[in-house]
Structure formats: structure tokens, C-alpha cells
C-alpha positions as CSV (number, residue, x, y, z in Angstrom):
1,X,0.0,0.0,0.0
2,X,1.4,4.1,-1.0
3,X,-0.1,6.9,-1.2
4,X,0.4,10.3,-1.7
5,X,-1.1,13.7,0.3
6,X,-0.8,17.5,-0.7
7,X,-1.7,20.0,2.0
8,X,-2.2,24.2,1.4
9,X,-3.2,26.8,4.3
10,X,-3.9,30.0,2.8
11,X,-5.2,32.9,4.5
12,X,-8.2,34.7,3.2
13,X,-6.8,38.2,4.1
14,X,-3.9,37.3,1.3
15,X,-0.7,37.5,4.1
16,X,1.1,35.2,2.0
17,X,0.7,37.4,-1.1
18,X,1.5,40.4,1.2
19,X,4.8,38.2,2.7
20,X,5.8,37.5,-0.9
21,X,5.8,41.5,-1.5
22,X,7.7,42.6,1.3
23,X,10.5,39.7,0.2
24,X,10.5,41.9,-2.9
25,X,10.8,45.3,-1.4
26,X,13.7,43.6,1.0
27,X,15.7,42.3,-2.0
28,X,15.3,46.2,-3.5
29,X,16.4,47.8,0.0
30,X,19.3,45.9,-0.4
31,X,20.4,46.6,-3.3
32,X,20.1,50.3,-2.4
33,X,21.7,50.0,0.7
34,X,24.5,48.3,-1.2
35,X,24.3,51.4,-3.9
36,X,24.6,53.7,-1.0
37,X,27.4,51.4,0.6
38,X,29.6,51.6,-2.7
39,X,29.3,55.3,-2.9
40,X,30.5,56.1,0.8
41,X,33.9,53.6,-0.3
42,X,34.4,55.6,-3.3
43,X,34.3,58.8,-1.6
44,X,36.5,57.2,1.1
45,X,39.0,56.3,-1.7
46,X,38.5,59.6,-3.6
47,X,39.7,61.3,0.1
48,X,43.0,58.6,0.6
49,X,43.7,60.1,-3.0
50,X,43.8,63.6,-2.7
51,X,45.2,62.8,1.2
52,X,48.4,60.9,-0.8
53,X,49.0,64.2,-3.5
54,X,48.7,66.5,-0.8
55,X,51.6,64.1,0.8
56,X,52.9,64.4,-2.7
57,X,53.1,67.9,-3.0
58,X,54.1,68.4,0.6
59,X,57.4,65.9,-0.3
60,X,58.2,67.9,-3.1
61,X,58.1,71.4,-1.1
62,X,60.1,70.0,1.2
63,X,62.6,69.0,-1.5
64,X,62.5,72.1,-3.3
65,X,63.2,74.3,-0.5
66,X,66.2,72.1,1.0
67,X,67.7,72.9,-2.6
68,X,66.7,76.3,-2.2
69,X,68.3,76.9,1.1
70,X,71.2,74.9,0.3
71,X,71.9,77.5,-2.5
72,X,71.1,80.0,-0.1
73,X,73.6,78.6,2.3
74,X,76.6,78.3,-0.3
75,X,75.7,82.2,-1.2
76,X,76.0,83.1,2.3
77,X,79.3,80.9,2.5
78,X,80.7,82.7,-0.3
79,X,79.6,86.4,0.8
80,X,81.3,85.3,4.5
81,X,85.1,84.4,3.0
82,X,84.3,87.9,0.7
83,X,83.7,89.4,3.7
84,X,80.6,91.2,3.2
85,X,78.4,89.6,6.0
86,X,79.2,88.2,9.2
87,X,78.9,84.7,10.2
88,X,76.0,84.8,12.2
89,X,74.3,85.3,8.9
90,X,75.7,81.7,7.8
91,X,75.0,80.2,11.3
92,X,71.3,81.6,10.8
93,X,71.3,79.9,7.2
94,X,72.6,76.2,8.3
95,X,69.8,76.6,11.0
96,X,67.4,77.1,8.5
97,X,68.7,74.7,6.6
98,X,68.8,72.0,9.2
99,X,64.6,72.6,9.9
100,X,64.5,71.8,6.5
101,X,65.7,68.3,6.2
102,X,63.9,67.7,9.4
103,X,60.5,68.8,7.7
104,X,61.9,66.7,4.3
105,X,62.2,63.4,6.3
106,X,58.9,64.0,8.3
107,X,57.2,64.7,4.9
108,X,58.7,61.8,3.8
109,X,57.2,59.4,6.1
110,X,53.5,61.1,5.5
111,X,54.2,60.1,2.3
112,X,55.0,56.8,2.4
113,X,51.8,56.6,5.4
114,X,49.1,57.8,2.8
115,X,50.8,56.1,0.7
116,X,50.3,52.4,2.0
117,X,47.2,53.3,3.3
118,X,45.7,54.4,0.1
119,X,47.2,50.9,-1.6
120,X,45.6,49.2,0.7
121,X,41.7,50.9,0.9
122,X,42.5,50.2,-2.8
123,X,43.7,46.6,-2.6
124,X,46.6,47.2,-5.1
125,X,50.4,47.4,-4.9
126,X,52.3,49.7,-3.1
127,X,54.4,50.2,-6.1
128,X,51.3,52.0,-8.1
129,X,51.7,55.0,-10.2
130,X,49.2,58.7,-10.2
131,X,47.7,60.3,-13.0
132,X,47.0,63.8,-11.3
133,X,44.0,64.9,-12.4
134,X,44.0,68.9,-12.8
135,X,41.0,71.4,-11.5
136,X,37.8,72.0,-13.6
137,X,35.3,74.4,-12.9
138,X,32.1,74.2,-13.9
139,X,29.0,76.0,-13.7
140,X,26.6,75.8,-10.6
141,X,23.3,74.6,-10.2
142,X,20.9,76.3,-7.6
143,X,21.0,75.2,-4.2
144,X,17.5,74.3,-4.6
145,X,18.0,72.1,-7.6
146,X,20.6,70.0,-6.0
147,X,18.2,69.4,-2.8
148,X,15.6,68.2,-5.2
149,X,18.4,66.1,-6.8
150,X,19.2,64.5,-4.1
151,X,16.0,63.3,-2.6
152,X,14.8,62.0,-6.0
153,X,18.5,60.0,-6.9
154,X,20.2,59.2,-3.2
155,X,20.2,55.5,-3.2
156,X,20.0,55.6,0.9
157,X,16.7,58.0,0.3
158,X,15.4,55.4,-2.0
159,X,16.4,52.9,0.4
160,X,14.4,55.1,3.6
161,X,11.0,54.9,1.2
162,X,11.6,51.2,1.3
163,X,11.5,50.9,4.8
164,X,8.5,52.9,5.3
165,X,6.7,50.7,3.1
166,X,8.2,47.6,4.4
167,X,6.7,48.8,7.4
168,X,2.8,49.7,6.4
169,X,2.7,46.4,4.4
170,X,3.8,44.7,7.6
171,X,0.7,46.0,9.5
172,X,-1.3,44.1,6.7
173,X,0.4,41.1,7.7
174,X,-0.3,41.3,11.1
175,X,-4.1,42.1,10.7
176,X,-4.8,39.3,8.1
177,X,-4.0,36.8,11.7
178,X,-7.3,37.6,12.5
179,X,-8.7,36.4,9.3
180,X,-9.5,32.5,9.1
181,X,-7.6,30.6,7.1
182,X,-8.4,27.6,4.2
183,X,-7.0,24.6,4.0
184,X,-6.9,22.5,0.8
185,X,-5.8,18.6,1.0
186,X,-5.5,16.1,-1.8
187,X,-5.1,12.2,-1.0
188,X,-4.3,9.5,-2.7
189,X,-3.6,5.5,-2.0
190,X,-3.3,2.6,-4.0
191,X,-3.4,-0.8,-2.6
192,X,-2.3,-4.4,-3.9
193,X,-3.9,-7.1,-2.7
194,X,-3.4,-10.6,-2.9
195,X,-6.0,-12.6,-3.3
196,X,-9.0,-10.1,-4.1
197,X,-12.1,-10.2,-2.5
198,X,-15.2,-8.3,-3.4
199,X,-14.9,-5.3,-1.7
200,X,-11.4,-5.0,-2.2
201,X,-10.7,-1.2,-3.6
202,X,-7.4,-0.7,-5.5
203,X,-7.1,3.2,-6.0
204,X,-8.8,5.9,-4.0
205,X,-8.4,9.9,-4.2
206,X,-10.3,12.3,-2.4
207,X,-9.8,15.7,-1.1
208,X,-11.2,17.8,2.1
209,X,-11.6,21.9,2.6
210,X,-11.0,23.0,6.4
211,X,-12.3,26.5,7.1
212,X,-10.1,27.5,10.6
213,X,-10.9,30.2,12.8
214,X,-8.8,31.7,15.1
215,X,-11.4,32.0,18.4
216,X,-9.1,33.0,21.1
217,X,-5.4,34.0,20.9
218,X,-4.9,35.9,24.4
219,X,-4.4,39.0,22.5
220,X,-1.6,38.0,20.8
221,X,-2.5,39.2,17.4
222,X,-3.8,42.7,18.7
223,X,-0.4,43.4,20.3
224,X,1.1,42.2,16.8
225,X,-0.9,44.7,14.9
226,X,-0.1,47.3,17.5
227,X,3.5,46.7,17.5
228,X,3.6,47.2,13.4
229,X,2.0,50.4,13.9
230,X,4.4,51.8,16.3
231,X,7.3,50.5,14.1
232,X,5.7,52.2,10.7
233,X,5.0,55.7,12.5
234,X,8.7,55.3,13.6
235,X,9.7,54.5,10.4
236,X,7.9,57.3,8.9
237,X,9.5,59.8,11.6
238,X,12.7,58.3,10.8
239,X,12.2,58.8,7.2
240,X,10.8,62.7,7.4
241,X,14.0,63.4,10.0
242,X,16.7,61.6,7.1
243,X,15.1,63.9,4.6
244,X,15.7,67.0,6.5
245,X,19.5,66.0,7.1
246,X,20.0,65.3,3.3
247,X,18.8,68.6,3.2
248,X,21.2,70.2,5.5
249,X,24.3,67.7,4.3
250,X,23.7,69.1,0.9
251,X,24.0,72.8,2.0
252,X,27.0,72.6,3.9
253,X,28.6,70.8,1.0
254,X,27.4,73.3,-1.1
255,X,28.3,75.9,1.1
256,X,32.1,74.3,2.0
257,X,32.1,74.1,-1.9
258,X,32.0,77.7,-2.5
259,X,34.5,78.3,0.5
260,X,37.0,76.2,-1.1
261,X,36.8,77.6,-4.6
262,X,37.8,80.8,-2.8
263,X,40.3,79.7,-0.7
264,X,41.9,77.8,-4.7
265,X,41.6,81.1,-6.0
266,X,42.9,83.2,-3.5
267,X,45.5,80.6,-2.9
268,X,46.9,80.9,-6.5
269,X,47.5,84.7,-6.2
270,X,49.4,84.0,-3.2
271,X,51.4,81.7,-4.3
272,X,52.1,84.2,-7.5
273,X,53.0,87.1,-5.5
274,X,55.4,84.4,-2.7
275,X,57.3,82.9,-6.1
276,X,57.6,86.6,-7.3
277,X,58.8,88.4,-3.7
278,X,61.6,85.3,-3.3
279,X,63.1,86.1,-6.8
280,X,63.1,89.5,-6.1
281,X,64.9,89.0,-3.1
282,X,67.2,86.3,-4.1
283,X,68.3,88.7,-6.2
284,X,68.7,91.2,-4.1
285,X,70.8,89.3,-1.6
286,X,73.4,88.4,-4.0
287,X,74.5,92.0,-4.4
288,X,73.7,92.8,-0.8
289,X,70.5,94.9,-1.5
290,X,68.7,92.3,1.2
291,X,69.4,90.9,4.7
292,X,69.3,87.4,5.5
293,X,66.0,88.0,7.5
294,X,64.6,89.1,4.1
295,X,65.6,86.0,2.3
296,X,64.1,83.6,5.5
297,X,61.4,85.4,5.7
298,X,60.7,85.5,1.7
299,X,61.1,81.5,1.6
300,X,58.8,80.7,4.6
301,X,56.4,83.2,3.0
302,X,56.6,81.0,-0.3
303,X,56.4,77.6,1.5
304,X,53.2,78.5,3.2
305,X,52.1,79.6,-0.1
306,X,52.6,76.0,-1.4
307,X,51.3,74.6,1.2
308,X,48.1,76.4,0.9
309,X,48.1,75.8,-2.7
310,X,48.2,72.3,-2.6
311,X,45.4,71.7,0.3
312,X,43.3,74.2,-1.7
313,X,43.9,72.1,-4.8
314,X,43.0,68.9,-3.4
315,X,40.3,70.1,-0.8
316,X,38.5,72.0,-3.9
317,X,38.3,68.5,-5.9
318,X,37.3,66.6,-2.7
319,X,34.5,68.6,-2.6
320,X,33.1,68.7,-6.0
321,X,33.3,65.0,-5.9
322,X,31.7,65.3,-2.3
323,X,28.7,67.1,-3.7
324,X,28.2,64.4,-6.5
325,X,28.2,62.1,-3.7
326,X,25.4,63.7,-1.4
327,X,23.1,64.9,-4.6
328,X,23.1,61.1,-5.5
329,X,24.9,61.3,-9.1
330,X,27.3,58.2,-9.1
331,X,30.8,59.1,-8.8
332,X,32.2,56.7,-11.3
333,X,29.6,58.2,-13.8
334,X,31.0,61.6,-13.0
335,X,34.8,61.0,-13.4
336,X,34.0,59.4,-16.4
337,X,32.4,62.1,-18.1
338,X,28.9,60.3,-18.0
339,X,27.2,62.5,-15.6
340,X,24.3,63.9,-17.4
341,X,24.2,67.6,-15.7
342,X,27.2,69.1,-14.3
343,X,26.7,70.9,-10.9
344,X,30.3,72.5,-9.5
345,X,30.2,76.1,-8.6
């Protein structure tokens, strides 16, 4: 004797249809949440790149003005045996001098920090080679415009609206408990039998409908319906409150934006009058027309000039990148020229 029996409960409220929905809407909030996820690591990687040429640039000023002072030194050297200055003024430029290997080897190891952290965020080798990329500006778009942007196209927003209606659909879950529920069996059995008698039934199918309804529960599913609603009107508070700081996180970009295209362009005037002013009195110190204060006080004014250049350089294309980032448009999208709209001030 076999047989063979096929049982199926379904609720009349449709929970399983409603289950089967919010599986769905899961499998999309993941995938936002892993949109979102990717964006944060390319921004993270975008900073531990313009992190590394600032090291960059910060080695090579250090470089440039051991070479520069060494020069100076040697002038002073020769000026001392000529007899035109005394040696104090060679004492002040080996001090001077000996700061700056001390700020070479110190930018040196920064270098080679950003450096290895940079390979590694990356997952490449330490041996890699930069393309600098140089600074573009581009026309604005309103302040309102990018808000807008940004709650239409931010994968985490997207991902918030999920939630929200992961949560209402939940309630629906809960409340179809108090619904009955049908169940649908099929049977069948076949039987061999050796010898047969008369009443002796070889196959037989049949099939039974249970209507079940839930009578007492203790409460149970009034608290479950309860509970749903307290977490959809949390995560429709949560939802309203993320809006409003994509909001603000898009303003202060916007706003740190416009600060550092000022700083880049005021930086780049300083640097032009600190190159010009050092000449000027490089020159002037070889035929005795400047002191060696002048000279020291020329070169630091030139190094913090560089300085200042290069963080404004870098900081200025952190933050266009960083406004891509928070207005939703994919960053790999942007650097590769697909962006649809540009939107740096």
C-alpha cells in the first residue's frame, strides 16, 4: 500500500501574497543599501587620494626648499670668505637649513603613510603610479536644484522609502492573523492485494476543505498589529527626520564648496606674489641689497604659499566629488564624463 497527500493553508486576508511583497521590497532595499554602501567607499577612496597628493606635494616642497636653502647657504658661505656679511648670517642659514631636512624626512614618512594606506583601501600594490588629475570648474546649479536632486536620486533615500513601506505592508500582515484561514488537502492511495475479495478497492483519491478560525489568541495578534504600527510611525518619523538632514548635508557641501573655490583662487594669487617676492629677493641678496631676514622670511612666506596651494587644490576637488556624492549622481559616472548635468560652482 502508497499513497500520496498535498496540503495548502492559505489565508483569506492574502498574508502570503503580502509576505511574498515585502520579500521583494527587502531584496530592492538591499540593493540600495548596497548602492549607497559603494558610494561612501568611493568617496572614502576619492579622500585617501587627494590625502596621498597632498603628501605628494608636501614631499616635493620640502625637496625644493632644501635645494633652495642649500643655494642660499653656499651664497652666504661665499659672501662670509668675501667678507661682506658676518657669520652669524651663515650660522642663521645652516639653521634654517637643518629645519628643513627635518621637515623633508617627516614629509617623507607622510608620504610613504598615505601612501600604503591608500594601496591598501584600494587593494593594489604599493608600487602603483598617479595620473593627477587637474581642477575644472564648472557651472553651478541652484541650491535648490541639488536638494531636489538628491531626494529623488540618493540611493540611501530610495532605500528610507523602502522601509517605510516595508513597514505599512507589515501591518497588513499582522491584521490578516485575525482572518481564518483555508485549508486544501489532496489524497491519494493505491493498494495491492493478494487474493482479491469483493470489496477489495485498489485506488482511492479524495480531497477535504477546512475552514479555521482563530477564536481566542490571548491578544496576541492585537499586540502584533499594534506593534507594526508603532514600528511604521517610527519609520515614517525616521524617514521625514533623514530627509531634512540630506537637506542640510547638501548645504553645507554646497556651502564648504563655495569656500574652497575661494580659498583655490585666493591661494593661486598668493602663491604668484610668494614665487615673485623670493626672486626678487634672491636677487637682491646676492648683491647685498637684502638681509638674511629678508631671504628667510621670503622662503617661509613661499612655503606656506605651497602649502596652501596644494590643500586648496586637493580640498576643492574633494569637494566637487563630495557634492556628487550627497546629490546622488554616481561618482564613477561623474569622473568618467557620463554624468548627465554638471553641478560645481
Amino acid at each position: 500500500m502508497w499513497g500520496a497527500r498535498i496540503d495548502e493553508t492559505l489565508s483569506l486576508s492574502g498574508r502570503e501574497f503580502i509576505s511574498y511583497s515585502l520579500s521583494r521590497d527587502n531584496v530592492e532595499k538591499s540593493r540600495y543599501d548596497f548602492q549607497s554602501f559603494r558610494e561612501e567607499f568611493l568617496l572614502a577612496v576619492s579622500l585617501a587620494y587627494f590625502e596621498f597628493m597632498k603628501a605628494c606635494k608636501a614631499l616635493e616642497i620640502a625637496d625644493s626648499n632644501v635645494e633652495r636653502l642649500s643655494k642660499y647657504r653656499e651664497a652666504a658661505r661665499t659672501r662670509l670668505k668675501a667678507g661682506e656679511i658676518t657669520k652669524t648670517t651663515v650660522l642663521r642659514a645652516e639653521g634654517e637649513l637643518s629645519g628643513a631636512l627635518s621637515d623633508q624626512i617627516k614629509a617623507r614618512n607622510a608620504y610613504e603613510s598615505t601612501r600604503v594606506f591608500l594601496a591598501r583601501l584600494v587593494g593594489i600594490e604599493r608600487d602603483f603610479q598617479i595620473r593627477e588629475v587637474p581642477v575644472t570648474e564648472r557651472e553651478a546649479a541652484g541650491l535648490e536644484a541639488l536638494k531636489d536632486r538628491a531626494l529623488k536620486r540618493r540611493p540611501d533615500v530610495k532605500s528610507a522609502e523602502t522601509e517605510v513601506r516595508i513597514a505599512e505592508k507589515q501591518i497588513g500582515v499582522s491584521r490578516g492573523a485575525y482572518w481564518p484561514s483555508v485549508n486544501v488537502a489532496g489524497v491519494y492511495t493505491s493498494t495491492e492485494q493478494s487474493p482479491e475479495t469483493a470489496s477489495y478497492n485498489r485506488e482511492s483519491a479524495y480531497g477535504a476543505v477546512t475552514l479555521n478560525f482563530p477564536i481566542f489568541e490571548g491578544g496576541l495578534r492585537r499586540a502584533e498589529v499594534r506593534e507594526s504600527e508603532s514600528k511604521h510611525r517610527q519609520a515614517e518619523f525616521q524617514y521625514r527626520d533623514f530627509l531634512k538632514s540630506v537637506s542640510v548635508e547638501v548645504e553645507n557641501t554646497w556651502l564648504d564648496l563655495l569656500a574652497q573655490k575661494g580659498i583655490y583662487k585666493s591661494a593661486q594669487d598668493q602663491l604668484a606674489y610668494a614665487e615673485d617676492n623670493i626672486r626678487a629677493v634672491a636677487k637682491q641678496f646676492e648683491f647685498g641689497l637684502a638681509s638674511s631676514l629678508d631671504v628667510i622670511d621670503a622662503n617661509n612666506l613661499l612655503i606656506s604659499a605651497q602649502k596652501l596651494m596644494a590643500d586648496a587644490t586637493y580640498n576643492y576637488q574633494y569637494f566637487i566629488l563630495r557634492l556628487q556624492r550627497v546629490t546622488g549622481t554616481p561618482l564613477m559616472d561623474y569622473v568618467s564624463g557620463a554624468a548627465d548635468e554638471p553641478t560645481n560652482p
